[in-house]
N, C-alpha and C positions, 0 to 999 in steps of 0.2 A: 343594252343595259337592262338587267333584272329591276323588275317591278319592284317597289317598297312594298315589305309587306304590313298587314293591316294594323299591326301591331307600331310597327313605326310610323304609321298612317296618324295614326291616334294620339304620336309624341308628338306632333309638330306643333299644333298649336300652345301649347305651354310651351315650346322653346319658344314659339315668336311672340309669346306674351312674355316672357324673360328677355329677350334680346330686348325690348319695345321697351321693359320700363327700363335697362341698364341706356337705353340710349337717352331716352326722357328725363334721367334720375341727374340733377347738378349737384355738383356739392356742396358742402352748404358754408353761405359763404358767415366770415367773422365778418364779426359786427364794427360798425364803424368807429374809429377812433372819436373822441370827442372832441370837439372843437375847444379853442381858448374862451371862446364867448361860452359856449354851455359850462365848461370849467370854472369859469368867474363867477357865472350866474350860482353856479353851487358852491361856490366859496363864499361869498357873499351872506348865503340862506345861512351856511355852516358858522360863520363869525357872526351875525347878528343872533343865533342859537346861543353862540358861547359868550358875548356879551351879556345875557339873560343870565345865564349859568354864573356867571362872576358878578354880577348885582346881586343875584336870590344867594350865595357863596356868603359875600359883604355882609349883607342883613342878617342873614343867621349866626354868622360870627357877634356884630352887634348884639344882637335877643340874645347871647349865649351871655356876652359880656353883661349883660343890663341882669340877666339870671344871679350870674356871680355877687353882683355888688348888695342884689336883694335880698341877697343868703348872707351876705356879710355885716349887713346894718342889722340884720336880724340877731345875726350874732355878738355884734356891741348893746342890744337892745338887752338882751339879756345876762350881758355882763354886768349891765348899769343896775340890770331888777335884780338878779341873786345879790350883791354888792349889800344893796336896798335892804332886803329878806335876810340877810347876815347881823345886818346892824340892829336890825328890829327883832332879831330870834332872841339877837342878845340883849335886850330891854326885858324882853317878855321872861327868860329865864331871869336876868337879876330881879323881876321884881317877885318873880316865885320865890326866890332862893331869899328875898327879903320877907316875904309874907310868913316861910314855913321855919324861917331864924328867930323872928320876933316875936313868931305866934300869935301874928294877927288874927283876930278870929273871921270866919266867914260870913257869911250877908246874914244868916238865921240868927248867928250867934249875937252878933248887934241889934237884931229887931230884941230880942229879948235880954239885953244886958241893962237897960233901964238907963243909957247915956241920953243925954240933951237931943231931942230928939231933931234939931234947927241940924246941929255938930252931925250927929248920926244917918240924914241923907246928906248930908253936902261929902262927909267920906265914903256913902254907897257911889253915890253919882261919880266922883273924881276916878274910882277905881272903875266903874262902869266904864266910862268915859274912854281910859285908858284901855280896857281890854277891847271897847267898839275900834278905837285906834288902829290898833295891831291888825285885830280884822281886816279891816278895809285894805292895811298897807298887806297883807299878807294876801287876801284875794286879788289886790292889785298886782303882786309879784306873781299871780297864780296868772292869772288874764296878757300878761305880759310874757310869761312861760307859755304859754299854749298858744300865743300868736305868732313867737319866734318857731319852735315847732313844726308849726304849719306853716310857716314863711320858709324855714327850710328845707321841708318833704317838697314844697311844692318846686323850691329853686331845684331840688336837685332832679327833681322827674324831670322838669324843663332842662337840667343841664345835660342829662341821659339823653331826652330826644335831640335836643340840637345839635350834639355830639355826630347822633347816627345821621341827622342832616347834614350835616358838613363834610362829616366824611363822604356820603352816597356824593356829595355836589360836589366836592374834591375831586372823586372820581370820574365823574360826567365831564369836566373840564379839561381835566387831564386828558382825557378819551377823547373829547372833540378838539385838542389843542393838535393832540397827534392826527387826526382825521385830515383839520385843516392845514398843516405839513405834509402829507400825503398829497394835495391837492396842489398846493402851492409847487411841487414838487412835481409834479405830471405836467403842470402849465411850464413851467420851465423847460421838461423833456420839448414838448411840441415846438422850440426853436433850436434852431442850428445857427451858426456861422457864419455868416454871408462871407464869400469868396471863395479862393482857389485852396484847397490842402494839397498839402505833398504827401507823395507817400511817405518819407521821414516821420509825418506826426505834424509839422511846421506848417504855419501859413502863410502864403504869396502877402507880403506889405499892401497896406489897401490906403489911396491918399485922401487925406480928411477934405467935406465937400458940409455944404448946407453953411448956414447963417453962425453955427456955435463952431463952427471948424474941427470938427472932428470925423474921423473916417465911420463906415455905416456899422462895424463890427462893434466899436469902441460904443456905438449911439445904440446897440441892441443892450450890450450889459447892462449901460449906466441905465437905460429903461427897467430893466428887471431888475436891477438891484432898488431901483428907487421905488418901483411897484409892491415890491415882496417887504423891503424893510421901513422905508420910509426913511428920509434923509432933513430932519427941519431944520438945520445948520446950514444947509448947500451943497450943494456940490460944483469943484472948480475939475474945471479942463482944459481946455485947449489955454496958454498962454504965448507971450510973445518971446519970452526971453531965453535965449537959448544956452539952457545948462546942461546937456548933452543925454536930456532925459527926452522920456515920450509926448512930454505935454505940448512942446509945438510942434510936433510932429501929427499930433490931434488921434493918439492911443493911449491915453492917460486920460484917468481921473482921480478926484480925490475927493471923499466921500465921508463930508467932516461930523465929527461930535459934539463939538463945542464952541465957542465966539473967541476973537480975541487972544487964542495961545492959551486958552484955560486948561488944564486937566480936567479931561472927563470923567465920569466917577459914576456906579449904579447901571442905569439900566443903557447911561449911552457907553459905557466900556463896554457890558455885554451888547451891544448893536453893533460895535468895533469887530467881536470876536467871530460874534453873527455874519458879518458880509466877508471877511477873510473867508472864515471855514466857505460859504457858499460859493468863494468865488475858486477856489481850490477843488470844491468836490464838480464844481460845472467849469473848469477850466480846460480838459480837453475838445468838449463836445462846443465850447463858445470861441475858444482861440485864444486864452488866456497865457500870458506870457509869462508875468509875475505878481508878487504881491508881498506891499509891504506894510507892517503894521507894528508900533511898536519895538522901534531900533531892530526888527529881523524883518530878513526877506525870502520869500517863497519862489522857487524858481521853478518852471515848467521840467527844467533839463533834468533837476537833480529827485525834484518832486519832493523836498524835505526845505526846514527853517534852516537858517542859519544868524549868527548874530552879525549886524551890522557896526561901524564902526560912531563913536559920537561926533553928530555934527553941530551940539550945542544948543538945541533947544527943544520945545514941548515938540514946534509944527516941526522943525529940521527932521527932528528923532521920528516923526510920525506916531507920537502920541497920542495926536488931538483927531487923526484920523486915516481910514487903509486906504493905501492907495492902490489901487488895479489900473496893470497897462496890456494890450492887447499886439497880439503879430501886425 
């Protein structure tokens, strides 16, 4: 075998410092999913933020309101004082129009007319008197005019900036409401199903176990549904009686709005609308079967509503609250 020559003598060690870091070199790895616990712990910081956002929101709508009504009394204040100033312009003219009719003479004119001179102040004084009158009421319509004025510059600068506060905090709210749905939404991703899938889509039936008698599938939803929406009405599951539904089979629940058979109304209809949609859009990755809310039912097979038939009441109809049953 021929010698290497010097030239390739010289390549070697850059190829085995190339081979040396391709062998050294890992690749790099993704970064670890986060856990439920670090997810909560940042839901948590994220909704006590936006709790803050919806007090400081509250209050400046308040200041805006209390602006509004300061600019309003302000502006009955000076309906009362022009009103005022109307009634007294019109004195002040008729008693012109009475002085320059009769020709009454002026103050000069009576010092030197040679009248009773007792007669002759008590008629300076009355007319003095009367034009000190008007004065006062006409500086008063003035002091009255310049404090509505400035009671209204000021509500309205105040009404401008509260305005650009509410909205900036509007926005802030809006944006952390969305943040903390992103969140809530990622903690959801990190469960799955407990049990067997088919390849079909369907899941092996799982028999209800534990103290509330329901299966382990059935007891992860009703967890996250009561985690994410919050349920202060109850929720019922497992029963005894067998009406050919999931509840003694312990893959049902029902996840109420109201006491009683009331209609719900506000913000527990949208809580109603709320755990439907949720349980819909996490229904294949949880093992969801169906869902019914409001006389229709949601079925896995068809993936669409349809209307149900009446079976005569608020709870029959499932008004008062969705019910979710699981494979």
């Amino acid at each position: 075998m021929a010698a290497a020559s010097p030239t390739h003598r010289s390549r070697w060690p850059v190829v085995l410092f190339t081979l040396a870091l391709l062998l050294h070199t890992t690749p790099a790895q993704a970064a670890p999913k986060p856990t439920v616990k670090q997810l909560k712990k940042e839901l948590a910081a994220l909704q006590k933020d936006s709790d803050k956002l919806i007090t400081e929101y509250y209050n400046s709508r308040i200041a805006r309101q209390k602006a509004e009504q300061s600019e309003k009394a302000a502006r009955e204040n000076l309906a009362a004082a022009q009103e005022l100033y109307d009634q007294h312009s019109t004195e002040l003219r008729a008693m012109a129009l009475a002085q320059y009719m009769g020709g009454e003479p002026g103050q000069i004119a009576l010092l030197t007319s040679g009248q009773d001179p007792t007669t002759l102040l008590g008629r300076m004084a009355l007319t003095q008197h009367l034009i000190d009158a008007q004065d006062a009421r006409l500086r008063g319509y003035a002091q009255v005019r310049d404090a509505r004025q400035l009671a209204e510059d000021e509500a309205s600068a105040r009404a401008d900036e509260l305005d650009g506060t509410v909205e900036e905090l509007d926005k802030r709210k809006k944006k952390a409401e969305k943040q903390i749905e992103k969140i809530k939404d990622k903690i959801d991703q990190l469960y799955t199903a407990p049990g067997i899938r088919r390849p079909d889509g369907t899941w092996v039936p799982q028999l209800p176990e534990g103290a509330d008698n329901i299966t382990p599938r059935m007891r992860l939803v009703k967890q996250l549904i009561q985690e994410r929406f919050e349920v202060p009405y109850g929720i019922g599951c497992y029963r005894v009686i067998q009406d050919g539904g999931e509840h003694p089979l312990g893959r049902a629940c029902d996840f109420m709005l109201s006491r009683g058979g009331a209609m719900p109304a506000g913000e527990e209809l949208k809580r109603g609308e709320q755990i439907a949609a949720w349980a819909i859009k996490n229904a294949r990755r949880l093992g969801i079967l169906y869902v019914i809310y409001r006389q229709r039912i949601w079925h896995a097979r068809t993936g669409s509503w349809r209307t149900m038939s009446d079976r005569g009441g608020t709870t029959a109809n499932h008004y008062d609250h969705p019910h979710v049953s699981v494979y």
